[in-house]
Backbone atoms as SQL, in Angstrom:
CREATE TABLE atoms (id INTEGER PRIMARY KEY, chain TEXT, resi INTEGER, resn TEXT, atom TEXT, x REAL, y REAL, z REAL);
INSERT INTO atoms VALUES
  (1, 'A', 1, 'UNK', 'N', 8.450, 82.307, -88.424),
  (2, 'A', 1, 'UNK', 'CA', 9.152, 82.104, -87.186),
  (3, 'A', 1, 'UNK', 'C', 8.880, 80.684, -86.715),
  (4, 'A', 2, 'UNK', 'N', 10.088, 79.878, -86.615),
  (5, 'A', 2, 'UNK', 'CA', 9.985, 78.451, -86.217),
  (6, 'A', 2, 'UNK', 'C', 10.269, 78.799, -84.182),
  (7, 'A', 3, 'UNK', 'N', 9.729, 77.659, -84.026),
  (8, 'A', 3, 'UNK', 'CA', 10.021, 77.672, -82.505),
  (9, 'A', 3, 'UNK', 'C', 10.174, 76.118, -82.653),
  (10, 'A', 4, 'UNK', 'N', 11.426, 75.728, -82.757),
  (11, 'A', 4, 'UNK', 'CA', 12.345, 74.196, -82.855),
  (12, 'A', 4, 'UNK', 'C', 11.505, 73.280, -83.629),
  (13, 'A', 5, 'UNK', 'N', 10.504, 73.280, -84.533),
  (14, 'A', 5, 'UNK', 'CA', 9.317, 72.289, -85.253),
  (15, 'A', 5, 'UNK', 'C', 10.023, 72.232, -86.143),
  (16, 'A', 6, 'UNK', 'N', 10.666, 72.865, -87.210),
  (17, 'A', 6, 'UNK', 'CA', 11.139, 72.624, -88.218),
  (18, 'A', 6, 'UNK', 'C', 12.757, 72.294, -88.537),
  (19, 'A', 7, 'UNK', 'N', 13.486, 72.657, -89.534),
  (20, 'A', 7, 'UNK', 'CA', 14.671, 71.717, -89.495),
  (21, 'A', 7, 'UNK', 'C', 15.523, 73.202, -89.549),
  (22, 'A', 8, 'UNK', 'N', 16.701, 73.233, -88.670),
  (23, 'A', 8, 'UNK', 'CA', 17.800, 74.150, -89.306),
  (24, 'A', 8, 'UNK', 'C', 18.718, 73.397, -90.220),
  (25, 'A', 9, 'UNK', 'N', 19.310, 74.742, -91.101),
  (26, 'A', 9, 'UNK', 'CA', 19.753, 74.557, -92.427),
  (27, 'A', 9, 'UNK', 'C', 20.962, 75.204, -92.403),
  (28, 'A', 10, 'UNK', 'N', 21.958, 74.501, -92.321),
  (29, 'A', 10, 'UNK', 'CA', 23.563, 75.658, -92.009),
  (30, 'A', 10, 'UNK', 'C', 23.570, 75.790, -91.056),
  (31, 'A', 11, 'UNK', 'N', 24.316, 76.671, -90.926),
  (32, 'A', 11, 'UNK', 'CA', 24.470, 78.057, -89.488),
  (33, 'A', 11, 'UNK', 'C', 23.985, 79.019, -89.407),
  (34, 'A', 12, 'UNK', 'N', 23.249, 78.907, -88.149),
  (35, 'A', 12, 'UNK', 'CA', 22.152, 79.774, -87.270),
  (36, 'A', 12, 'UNK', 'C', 23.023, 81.250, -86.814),
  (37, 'A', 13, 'UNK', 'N', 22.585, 82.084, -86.978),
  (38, 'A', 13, 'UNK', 'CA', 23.349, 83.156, -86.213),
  (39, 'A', 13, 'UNK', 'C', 23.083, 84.735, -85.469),
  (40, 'A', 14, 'UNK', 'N', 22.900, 85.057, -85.018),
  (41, 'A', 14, 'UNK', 'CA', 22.059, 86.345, -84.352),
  (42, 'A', 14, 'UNK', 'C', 22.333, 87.027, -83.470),
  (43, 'A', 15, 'UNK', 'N', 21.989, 87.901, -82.794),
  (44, 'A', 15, 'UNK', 'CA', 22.057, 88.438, -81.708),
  (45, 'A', 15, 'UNK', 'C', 21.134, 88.112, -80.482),
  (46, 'A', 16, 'UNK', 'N', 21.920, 88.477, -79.476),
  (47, 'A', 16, 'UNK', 'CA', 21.136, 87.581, -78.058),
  (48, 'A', 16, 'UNK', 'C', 21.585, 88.603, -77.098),
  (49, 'A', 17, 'UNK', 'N', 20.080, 89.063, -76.199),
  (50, 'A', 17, 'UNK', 'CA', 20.440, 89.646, -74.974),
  (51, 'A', 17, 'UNK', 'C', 19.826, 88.699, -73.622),
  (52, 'A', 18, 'UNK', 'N', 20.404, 88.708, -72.725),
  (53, 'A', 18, 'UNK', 'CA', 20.434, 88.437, -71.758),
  (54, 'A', 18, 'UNK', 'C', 20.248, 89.087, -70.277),
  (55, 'A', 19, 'UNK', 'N', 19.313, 88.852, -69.337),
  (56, 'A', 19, 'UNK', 'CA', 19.003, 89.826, -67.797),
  (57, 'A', 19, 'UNK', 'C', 18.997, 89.522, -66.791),
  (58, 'A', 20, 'UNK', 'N', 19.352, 89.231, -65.856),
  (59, 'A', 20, 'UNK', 'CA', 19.045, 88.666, -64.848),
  (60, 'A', 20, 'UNK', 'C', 18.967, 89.588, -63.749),
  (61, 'A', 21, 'UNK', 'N', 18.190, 89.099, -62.544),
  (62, 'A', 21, 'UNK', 'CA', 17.718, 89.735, -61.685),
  (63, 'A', 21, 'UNK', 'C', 17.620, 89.187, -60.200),
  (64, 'A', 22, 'UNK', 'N', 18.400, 89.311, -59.111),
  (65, 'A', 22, 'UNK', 'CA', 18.049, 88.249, -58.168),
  (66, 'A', 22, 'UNK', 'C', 18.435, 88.933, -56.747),
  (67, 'A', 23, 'UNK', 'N', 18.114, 88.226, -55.749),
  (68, 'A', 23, 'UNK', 'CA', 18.587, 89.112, -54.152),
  (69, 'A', 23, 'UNK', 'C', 18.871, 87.492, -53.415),
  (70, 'A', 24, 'UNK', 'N', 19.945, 87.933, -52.349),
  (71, 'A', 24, 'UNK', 'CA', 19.935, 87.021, -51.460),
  (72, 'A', 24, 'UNK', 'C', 19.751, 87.209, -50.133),
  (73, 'A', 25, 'UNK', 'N', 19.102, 86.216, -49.497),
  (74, 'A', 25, 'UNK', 'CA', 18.726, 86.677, -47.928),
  (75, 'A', 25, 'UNK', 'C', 19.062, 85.740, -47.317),
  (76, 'A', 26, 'UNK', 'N', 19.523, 86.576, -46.545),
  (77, 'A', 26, 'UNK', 'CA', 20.850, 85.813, -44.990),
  (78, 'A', 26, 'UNK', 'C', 20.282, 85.723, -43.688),
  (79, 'A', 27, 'UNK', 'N', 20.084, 85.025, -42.872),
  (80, 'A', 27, 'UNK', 'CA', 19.941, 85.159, -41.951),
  (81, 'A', 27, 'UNK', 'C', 21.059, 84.405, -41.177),
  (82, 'A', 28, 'UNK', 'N', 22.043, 84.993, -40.292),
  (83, 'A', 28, 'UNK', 'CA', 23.396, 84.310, -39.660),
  (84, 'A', 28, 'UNK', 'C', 24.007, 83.653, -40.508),
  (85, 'A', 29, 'UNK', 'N', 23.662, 82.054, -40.483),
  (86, 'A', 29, 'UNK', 'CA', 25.139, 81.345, -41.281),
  (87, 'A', 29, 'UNK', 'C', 23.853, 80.123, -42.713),
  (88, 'A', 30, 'UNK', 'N', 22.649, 80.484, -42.599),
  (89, 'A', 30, 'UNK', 'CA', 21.735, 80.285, -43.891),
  (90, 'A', 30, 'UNK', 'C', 21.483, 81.460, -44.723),
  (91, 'A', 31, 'UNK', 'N', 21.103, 81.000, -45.840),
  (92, 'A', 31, 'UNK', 'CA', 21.076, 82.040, -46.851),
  (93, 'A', 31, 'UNK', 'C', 20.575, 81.446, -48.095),
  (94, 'A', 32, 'UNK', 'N', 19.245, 82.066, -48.686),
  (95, 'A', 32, 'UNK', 'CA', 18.733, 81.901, -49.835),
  (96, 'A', 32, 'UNK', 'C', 18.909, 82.612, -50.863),
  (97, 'A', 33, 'UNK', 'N', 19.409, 82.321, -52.318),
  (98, 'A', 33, 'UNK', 'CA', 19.188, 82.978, -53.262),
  (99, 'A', 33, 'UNK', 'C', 17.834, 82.349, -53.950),
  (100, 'A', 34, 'UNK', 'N', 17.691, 83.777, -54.784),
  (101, 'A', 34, 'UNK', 'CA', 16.543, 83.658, -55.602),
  (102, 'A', 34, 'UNK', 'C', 16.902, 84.719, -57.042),
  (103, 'A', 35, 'UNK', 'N', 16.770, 83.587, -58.309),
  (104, 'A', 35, 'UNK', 'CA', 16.950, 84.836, -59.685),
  (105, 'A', 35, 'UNK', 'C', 16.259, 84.366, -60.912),
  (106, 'A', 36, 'UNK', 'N', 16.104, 85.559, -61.139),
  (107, 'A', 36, 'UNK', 'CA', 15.108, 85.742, -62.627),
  (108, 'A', 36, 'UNK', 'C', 16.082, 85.945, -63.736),
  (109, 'A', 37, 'UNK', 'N', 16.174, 85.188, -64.988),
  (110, 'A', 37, 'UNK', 'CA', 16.847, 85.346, -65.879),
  (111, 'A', 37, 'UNK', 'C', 15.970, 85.110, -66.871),
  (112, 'A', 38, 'UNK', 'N', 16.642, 85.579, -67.885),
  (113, 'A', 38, 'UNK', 'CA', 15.519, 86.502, -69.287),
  (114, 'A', 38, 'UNK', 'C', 16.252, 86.083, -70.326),
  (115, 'A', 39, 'UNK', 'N', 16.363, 84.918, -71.464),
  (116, 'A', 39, 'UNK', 'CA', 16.992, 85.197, -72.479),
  (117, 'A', 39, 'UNK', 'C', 16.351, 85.394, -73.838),
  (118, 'A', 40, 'UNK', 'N', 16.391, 86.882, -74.893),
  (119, 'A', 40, 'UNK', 'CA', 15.872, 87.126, -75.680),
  (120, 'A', 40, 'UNK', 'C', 16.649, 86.338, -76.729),
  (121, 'A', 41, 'UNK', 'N', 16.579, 85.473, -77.329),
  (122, 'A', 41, 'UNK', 'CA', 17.813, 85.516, -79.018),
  (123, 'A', 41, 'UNK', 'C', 16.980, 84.863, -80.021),
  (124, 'A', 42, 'UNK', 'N', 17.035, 85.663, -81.196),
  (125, 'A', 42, 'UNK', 'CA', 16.302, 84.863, -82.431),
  (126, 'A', 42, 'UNK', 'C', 17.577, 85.099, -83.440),
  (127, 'A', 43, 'UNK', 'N', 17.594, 84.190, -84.396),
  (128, 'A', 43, 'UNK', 'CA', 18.402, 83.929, -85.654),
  (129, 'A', 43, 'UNK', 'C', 18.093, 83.314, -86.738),
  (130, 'A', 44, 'UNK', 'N', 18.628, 83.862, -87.617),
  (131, 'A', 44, 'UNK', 'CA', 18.210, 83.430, -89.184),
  (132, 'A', 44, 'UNK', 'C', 19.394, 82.131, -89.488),
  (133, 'A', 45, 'UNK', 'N', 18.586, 81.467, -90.395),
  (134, 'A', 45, 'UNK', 'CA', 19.479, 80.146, -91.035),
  (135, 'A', 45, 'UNK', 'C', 19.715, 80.484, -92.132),
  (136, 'A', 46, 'UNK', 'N', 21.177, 79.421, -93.198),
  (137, 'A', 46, 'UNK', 'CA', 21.112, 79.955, -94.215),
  (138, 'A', 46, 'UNK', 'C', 20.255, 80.121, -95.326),
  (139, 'A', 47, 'UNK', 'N', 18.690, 79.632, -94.902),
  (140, 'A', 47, 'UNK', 'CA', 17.397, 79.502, -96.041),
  (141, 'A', 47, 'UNK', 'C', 16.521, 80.735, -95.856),
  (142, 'A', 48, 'UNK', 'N', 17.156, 81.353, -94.219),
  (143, 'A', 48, 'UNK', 'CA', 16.294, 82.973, -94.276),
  (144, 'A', 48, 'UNK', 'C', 15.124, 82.081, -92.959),
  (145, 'A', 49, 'UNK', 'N', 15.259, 80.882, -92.774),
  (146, 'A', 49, 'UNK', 'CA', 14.485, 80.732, -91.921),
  (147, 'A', 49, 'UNK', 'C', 14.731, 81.125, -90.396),
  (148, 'A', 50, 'UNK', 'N', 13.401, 81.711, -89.835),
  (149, 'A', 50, 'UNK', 'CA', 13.550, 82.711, -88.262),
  (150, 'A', 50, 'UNK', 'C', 13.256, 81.744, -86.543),
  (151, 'A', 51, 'UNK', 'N', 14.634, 81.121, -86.442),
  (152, 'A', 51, 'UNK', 'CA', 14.568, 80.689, -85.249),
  (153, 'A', 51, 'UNK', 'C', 14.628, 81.075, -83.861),
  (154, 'A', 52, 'UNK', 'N', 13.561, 80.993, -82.706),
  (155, 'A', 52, 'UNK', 'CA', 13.431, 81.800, -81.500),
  (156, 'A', 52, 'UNK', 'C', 13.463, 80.987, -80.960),
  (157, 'A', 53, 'UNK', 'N', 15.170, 81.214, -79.927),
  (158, 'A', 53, 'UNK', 'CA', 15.877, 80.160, -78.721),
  (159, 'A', 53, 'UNK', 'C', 15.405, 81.249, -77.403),
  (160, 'A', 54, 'UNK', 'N', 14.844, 81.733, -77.692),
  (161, 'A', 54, 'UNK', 'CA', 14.331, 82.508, -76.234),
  (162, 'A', 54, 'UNK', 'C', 13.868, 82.052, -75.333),
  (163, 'A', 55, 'UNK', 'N', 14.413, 82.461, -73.768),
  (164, 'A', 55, 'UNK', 'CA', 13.670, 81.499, -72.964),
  (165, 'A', 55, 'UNK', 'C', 13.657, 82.334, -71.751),
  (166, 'A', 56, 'UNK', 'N', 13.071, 82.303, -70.385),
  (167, 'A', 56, 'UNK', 'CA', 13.134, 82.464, -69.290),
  (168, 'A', 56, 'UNK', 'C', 13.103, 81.523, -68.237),
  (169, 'A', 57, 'UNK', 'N', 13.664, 82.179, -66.557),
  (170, 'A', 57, 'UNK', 'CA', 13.209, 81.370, -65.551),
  (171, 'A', 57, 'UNK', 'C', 13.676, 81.401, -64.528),
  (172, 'A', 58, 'UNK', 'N', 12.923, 80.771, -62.951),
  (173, 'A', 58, 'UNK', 'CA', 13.168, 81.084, -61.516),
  (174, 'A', 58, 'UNK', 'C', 14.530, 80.149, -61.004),
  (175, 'A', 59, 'UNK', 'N', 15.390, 80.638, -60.838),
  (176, 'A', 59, 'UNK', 'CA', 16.716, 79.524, -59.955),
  (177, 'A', 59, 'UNK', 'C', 16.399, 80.060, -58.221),
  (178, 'A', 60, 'UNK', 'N', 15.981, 79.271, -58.042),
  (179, 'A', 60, 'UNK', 'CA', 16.672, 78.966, -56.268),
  (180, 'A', 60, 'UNK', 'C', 17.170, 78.354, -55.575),
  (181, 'A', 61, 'UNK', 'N', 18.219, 78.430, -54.642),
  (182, 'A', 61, 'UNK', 'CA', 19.193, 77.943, -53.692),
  (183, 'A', 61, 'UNK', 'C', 19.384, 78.553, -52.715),
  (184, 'A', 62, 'UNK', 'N', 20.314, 77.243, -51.552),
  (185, 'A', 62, 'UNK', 'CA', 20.384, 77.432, -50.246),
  (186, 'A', 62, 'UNK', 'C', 21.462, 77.336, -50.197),
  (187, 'A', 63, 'UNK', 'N', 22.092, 78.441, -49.295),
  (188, 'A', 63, 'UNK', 'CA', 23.720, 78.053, -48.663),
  (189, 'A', 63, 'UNK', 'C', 24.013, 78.332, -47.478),
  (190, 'A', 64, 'UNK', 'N', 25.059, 77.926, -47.324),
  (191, 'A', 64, 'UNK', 'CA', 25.352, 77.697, -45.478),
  (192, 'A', 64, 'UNK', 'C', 26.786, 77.955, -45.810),
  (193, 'A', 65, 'UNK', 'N', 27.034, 79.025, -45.122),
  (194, 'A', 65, 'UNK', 'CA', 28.327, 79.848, -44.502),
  (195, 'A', 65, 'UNK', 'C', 28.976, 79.360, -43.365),
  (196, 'A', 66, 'UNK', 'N', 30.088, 79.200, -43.711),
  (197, 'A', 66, 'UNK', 'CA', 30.947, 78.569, -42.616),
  (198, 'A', 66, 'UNK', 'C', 32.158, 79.562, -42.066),
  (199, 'A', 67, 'UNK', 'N', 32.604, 79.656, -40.880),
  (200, 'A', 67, 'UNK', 'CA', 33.885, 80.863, -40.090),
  (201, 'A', 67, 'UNK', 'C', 32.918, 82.027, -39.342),
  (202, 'A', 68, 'UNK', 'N', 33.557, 83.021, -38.966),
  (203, 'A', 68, 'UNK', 'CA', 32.837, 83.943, -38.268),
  (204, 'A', 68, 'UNK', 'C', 31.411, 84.900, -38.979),
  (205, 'A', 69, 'UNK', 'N', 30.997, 85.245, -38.853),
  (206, 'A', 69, 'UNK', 'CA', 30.121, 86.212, -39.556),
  (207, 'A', 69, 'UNK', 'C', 29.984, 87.612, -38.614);
């Protein structure tokens, strides 16, 4: 199992799942999001070699609502 050190050879190809998870909180016309995303994917090259693009991580942002609420 390479984790990007070594060289790909051809085309990479695999299966990949993906999760995410997040809430937003409002108060009147501010509002924070916050999310967790999860990506699992490993793939073989055409030499049989096992590459893991897997990754995770926190996104947060602010928004401001504009018109009536």
């Amino acid at each position: 199992m390479h984790d990007f050190s070594g060289p790909i050879h051809g085309i990479a190809d695999g299966l990949a799942y993906q999760g995410v998870l997040g809430v937003l909180l409002r108060a009147d016309r501010f509002g924070m999001r916050v999310e967790y995303m999860a990506l699992r994917a490993r793939a073989a090259d055409n030499n049989g070699e096992r590459i893991d693009a897997s990754s995770r991580g926190v996104f947060v942002g602010l928004s401001f609502f504009f018109g009536r609420t």
